[in-house]
Backbone as a printed PyTorch tensor [residue, N CA C, xyz], in Angstrom:
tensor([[[ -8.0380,   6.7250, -29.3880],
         [ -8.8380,   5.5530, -29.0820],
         [ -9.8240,   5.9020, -27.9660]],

        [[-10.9250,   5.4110, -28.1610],
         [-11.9330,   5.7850, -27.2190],
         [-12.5570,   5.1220, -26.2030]],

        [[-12.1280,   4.6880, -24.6940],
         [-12.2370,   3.7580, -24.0260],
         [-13.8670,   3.6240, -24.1420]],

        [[-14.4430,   2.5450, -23.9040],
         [-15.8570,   1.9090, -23.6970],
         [-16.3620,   2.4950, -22.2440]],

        [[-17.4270,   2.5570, -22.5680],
         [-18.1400,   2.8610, -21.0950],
         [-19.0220,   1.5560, -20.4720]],

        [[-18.7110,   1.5080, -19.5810],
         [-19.4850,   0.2120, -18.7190],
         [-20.2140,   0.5530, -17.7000]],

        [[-21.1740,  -0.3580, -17.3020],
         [-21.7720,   0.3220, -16.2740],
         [-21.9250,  -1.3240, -15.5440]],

        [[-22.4530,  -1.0110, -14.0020],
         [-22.4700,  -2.0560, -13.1700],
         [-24.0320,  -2.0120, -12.7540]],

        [[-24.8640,  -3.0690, -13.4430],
         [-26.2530,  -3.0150, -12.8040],
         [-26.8600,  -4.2550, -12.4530]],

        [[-27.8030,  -4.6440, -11.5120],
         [-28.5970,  -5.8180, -11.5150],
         [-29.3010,  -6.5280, -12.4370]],

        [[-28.7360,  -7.6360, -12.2110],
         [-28.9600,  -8.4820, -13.3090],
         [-30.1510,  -8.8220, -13.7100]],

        [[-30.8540,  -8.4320, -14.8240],
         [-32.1180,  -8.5390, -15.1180],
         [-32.7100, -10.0410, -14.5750]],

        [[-32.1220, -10.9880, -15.1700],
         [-32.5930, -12.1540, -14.8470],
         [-31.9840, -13.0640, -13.7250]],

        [[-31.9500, -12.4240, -12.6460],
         [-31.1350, -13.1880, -11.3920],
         [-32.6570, -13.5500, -10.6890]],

        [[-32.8990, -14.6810, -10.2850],
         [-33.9030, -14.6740,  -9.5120],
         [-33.2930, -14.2320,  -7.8720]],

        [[-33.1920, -13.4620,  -7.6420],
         [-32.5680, -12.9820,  -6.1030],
         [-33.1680, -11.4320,  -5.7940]],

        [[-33.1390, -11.7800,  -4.5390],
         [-33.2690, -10.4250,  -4.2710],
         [-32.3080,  -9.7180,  -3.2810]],

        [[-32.3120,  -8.1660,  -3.2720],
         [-31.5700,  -7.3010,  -2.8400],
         [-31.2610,  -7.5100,  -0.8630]],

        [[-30.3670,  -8.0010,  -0.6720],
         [-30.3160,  -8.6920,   0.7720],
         [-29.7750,  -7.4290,   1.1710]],

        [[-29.3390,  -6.6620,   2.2940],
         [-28.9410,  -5.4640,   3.3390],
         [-28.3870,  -6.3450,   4.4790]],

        [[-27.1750,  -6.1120,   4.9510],
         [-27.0550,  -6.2910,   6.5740],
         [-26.1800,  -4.9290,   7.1050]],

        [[-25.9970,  -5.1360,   8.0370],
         [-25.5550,  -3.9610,   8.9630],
         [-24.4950,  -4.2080,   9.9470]],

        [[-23.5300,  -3.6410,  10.6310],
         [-22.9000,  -3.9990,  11.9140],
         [-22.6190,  -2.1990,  12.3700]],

        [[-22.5520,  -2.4130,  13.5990],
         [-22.0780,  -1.3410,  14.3980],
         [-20.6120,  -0.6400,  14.5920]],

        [[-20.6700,   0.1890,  14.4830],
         [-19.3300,   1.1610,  13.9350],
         [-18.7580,   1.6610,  15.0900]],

        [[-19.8790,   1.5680,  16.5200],
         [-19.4180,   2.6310,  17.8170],
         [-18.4480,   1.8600,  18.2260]],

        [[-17.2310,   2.0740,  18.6030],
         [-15.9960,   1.6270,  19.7220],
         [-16.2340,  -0.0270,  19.2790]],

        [[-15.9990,  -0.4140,  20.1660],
         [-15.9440,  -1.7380,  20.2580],
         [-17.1650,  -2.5890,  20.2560]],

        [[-18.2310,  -1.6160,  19.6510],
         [-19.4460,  -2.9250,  19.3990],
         [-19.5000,  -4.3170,  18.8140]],

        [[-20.0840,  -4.7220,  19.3430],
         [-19.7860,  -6.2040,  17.7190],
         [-21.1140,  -6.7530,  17.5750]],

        [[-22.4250,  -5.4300,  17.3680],
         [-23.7400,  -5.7890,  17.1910],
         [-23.6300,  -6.0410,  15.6020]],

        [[-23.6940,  -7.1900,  14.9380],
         [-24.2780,  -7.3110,  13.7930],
         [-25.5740,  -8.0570,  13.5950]],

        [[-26.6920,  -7.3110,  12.1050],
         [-27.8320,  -7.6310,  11.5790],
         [-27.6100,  -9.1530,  10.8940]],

        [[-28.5780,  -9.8220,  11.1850],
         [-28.5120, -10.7230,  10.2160],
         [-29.0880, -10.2270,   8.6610]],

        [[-28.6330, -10.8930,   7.5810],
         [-28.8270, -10.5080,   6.0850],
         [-30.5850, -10.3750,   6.1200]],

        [[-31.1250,  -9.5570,   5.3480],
         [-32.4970,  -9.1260,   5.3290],
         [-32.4320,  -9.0540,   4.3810]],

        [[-34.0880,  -9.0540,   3.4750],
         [-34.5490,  -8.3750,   2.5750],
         [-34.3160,  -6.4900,   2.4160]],

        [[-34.2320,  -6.5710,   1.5700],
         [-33.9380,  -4.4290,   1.7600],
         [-34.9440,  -4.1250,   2.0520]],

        [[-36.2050,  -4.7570,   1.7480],
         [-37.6880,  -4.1410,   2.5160],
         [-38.0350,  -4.0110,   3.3010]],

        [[-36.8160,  -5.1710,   4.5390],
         [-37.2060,  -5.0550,   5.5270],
         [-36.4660,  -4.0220,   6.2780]],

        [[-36.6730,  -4.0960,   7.5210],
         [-35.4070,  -3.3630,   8.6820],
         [-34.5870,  -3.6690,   8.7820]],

        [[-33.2400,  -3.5600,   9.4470],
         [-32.5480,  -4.1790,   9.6960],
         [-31.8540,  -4.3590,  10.9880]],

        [[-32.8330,  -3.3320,  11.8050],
         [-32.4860,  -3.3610,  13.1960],
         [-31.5900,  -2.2300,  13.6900]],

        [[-31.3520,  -1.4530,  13.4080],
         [-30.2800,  -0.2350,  13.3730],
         [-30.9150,   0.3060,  14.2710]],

        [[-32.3290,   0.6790,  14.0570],
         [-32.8900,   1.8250,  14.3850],
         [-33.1080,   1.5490,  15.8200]],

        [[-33.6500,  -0.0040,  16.1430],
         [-33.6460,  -0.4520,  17.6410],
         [-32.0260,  -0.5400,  17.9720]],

        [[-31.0760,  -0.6940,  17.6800],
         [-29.7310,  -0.7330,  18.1320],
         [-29.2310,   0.4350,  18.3550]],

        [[-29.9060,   1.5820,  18.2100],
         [-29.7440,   3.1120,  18.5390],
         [-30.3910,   3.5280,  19.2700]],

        [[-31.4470,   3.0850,  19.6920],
         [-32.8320,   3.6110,  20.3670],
         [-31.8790,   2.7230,  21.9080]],

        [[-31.7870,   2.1030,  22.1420],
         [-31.5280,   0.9780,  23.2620],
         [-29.8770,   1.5560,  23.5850]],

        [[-29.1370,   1.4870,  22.6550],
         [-27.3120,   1.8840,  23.0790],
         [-26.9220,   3.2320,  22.8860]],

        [[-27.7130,   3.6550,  22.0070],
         [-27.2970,   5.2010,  21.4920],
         [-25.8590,   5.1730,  20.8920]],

        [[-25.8980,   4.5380,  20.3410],
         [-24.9090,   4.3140,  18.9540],
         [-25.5380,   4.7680,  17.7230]],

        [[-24.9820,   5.7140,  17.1010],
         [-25.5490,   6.0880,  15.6510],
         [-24.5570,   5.7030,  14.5350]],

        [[-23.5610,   5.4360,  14.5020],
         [-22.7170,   5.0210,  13.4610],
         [-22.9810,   3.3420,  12.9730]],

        [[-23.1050,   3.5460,  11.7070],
         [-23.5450,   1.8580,  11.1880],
         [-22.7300,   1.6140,   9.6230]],

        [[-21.7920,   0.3480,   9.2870],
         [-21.8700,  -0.1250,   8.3250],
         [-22.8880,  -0.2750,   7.9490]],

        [[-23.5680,  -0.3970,   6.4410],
         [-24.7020,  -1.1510,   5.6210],
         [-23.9120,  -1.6850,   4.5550]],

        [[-24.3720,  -2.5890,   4.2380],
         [-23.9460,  -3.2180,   2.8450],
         [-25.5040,  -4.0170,   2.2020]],

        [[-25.6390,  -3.4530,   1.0440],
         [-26.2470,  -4.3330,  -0.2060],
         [-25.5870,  -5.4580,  -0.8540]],

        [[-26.3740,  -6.2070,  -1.2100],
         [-25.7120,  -7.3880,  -2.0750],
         [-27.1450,  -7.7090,  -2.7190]],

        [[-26.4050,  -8.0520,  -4.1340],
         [-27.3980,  -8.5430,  -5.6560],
         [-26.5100,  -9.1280,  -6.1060]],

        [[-27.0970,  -9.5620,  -7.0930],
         [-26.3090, -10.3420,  -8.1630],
         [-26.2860,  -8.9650,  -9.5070]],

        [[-25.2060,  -9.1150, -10.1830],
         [-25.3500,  -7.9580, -10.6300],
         [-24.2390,  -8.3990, -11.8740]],

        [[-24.5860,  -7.5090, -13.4300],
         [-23.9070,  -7.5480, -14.7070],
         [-23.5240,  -6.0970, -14.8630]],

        [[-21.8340,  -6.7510, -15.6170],
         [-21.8410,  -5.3860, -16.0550],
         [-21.5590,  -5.2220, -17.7890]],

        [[-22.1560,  -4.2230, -18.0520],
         [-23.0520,  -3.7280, -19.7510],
         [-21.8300,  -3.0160, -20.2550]],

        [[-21.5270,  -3.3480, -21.4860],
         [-20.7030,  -2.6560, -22.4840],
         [-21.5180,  -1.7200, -23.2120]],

        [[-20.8630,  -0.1320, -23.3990],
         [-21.9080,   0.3640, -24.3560],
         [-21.1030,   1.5200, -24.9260]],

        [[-20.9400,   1.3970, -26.0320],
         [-19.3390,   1.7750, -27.2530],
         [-18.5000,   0.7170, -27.2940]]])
């Protein structure tokens, strides 16, 4: 028997777009981004420049389907 292959992609017709946020990974920071567009920044780069912290969660979020194909 031949399992199906699926895949996980954005949903063609979601009117949404691709949001990004961020939080800080150094010790005991508790700098978090508010949710952004992915186009935009998200502030990391000033939260490194200013603390010198380089470690960062990111997370994406979409709306997203997943496709049968076999």
């Amino acid at each position: 028997m031949t399992t199906p292959v699926h895949r996980l992609r954005k949903h063609p017709g979601a009117e949404c777009e691709v949001t990004v946020t961020a939080r800080c990974m150094d010790g005991g920071c508790t700098w978090e981004a508010e949710p952004e567009p992915a186009d935009r920044a998200v502030g990391c780069e000033w939260h490194a420049a200013a603390t010198g912290h380089r470690t960062f969660a990111v997370c994406l979020e979409y709306i997203a389907v997943v496709t049968g194909e076999g």
